[in-house]
C-alpha positions, 0 to 999 in steps of 0.5 A, a space after each residue: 477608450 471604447 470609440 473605436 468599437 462603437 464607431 465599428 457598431 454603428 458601421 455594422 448596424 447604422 444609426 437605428 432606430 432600435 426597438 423600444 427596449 433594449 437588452 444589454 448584455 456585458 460578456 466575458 467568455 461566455 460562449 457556453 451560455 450566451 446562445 440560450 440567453 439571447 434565444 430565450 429573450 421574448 420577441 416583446 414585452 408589455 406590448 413593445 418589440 425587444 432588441 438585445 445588444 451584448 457588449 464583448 468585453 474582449 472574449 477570446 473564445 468567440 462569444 461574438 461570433 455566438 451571440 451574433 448567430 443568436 440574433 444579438 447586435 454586439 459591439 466588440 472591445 478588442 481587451 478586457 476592461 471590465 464589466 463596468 466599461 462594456 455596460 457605459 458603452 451598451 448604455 450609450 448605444 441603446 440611448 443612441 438608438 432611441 431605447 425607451 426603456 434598457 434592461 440588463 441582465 447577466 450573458 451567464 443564464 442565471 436570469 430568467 428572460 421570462 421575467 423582463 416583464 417584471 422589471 419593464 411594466 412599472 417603468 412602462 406605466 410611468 411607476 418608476 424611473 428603475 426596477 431592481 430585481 431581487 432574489 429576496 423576494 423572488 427565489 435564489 436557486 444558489 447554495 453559497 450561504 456566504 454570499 446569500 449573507 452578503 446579499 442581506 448584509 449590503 441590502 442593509 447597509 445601502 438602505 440604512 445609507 439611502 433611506 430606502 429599504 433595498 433587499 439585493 442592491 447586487 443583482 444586475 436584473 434591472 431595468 430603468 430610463 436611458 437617462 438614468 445612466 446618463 445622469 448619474 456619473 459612472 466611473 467604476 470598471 467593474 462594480 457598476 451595480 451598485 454605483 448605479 442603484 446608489 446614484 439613481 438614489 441620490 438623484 431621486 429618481 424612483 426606485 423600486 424592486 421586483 422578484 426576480 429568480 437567480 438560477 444556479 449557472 450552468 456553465 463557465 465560472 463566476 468572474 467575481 472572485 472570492 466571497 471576501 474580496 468580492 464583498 470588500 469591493 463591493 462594500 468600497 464602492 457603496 461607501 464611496 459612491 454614496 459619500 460622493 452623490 450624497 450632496 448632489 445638486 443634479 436632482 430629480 424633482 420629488 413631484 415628477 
């Protein structure tokens, strides 16, 4: 359970308000990138101040420590529970802080912070409820041709299953509404990704993509795994979730 590490968060920063948006930022021993990330966050974008909330999901290399120097709100799970968990648990801070719109983005330097703006304006100007970034429309700088393939083989498969054409249903560069995650159910411990982008779907809410750039990490390693296990993993959880939201009674009206 991650009660106690967000009743220690509201102890340490109280109850906000926050600021209009919020950056989430789930981290895993990531104290060789997440200074530079959090440092190169702008101040505001779209004309309302930024806040970045990264959530320790048990480092042991003092990436709390780091990311509070650089400015960060951090909650702190005292174990390892998977990248899922610490994103629900930033989810509900933000909202509990009164985030209008949260982004979230990888503690591993691969997003460029630069381009948040891509990814708030629409949800801004009341164009969309959630903006996936993707790297097929913007630039990859990677070199594995294997999970490139992956990116272009689920693309395909989650538009054919939704009905909407998605080209990077993994890029965890998004932002949306608050309510989003809170309607739709999250249940995995580590492939929220797609859990997230499949559920917004089925709920109808609107979902469009943005460019965005994957730089090549620059330091610590990918906490993904293998290509084949990570592509099977992934894989279950579009069928799964897909086959449990597709009759979902919890709709967004399509006249919103």
């Amino acid at each position: 359970m991650t009660a106690a590490a967000e009743a220690e968060f509201r102890d340490e920063y109280g109850a906000g308000p926050g600021h209009p948006v919020c950056v989430v930022m789930a981290a895993f021993n990531e104290a060789g990138s997440v200074d530079a990330v959090i440092r190169d966050l702008p101040r505001e974008v779209c004309g309302r101040p930024i806040e970045c909330l990264v959530v320790d999901d048990g480092s042991s290399d003092g990436t709390s420590d780091i990311a509070r120097g650089a400015g960060a709100l951090v909650c702190r799970l005292t174990e390892n529970r998977g990248q899922g968990v610490a994103l629900r648990t930033g989810y509900h801070l933000a909202s509990a802080r009164g985030a209008q719109v949260i982004v979230t983005m990888d503690a591993d330097g691969q997003f460029d912070p630069g381009e948040i703006g891509n990814l708030v304006g629409p949800v801004v100007a009341d164009q969309a409820d959630m903006v996936q970034g993707s790297r097929r429309l913007g630039r990859s700088e990677t070199t594995d041709r294997v999970r490139a393939s992956g990116v272009v083989l689920f693309g395909g498969l989650v538009s054919l299953l939704t009905g909407t054409r998605i080209t990077d249903p993994a890029n965890g560069f998004r932002a949306f509404r608050p309510e989003v995650p809170e309607r739709v159910p999250l249940r995995q411990p580590q492939y929220q990704t797609a859990e997230l982008l499949i559920g917004a779907l089925a709920l109808r809410y609107r979902v469009i993509e943005a460019p965005v750039t994957v730089r090549a990490r620059t330091s610590g390693e990918s906490k993904k795994g293998a290509n084949l296990f990570y592509g099977w993993r992934f894989g279950r959880v579009v069928v799964t979730t897909w086959w449990q939201m597709r009759r979902s009674p919890d709709r967004v009206p399509r006249d919103r």
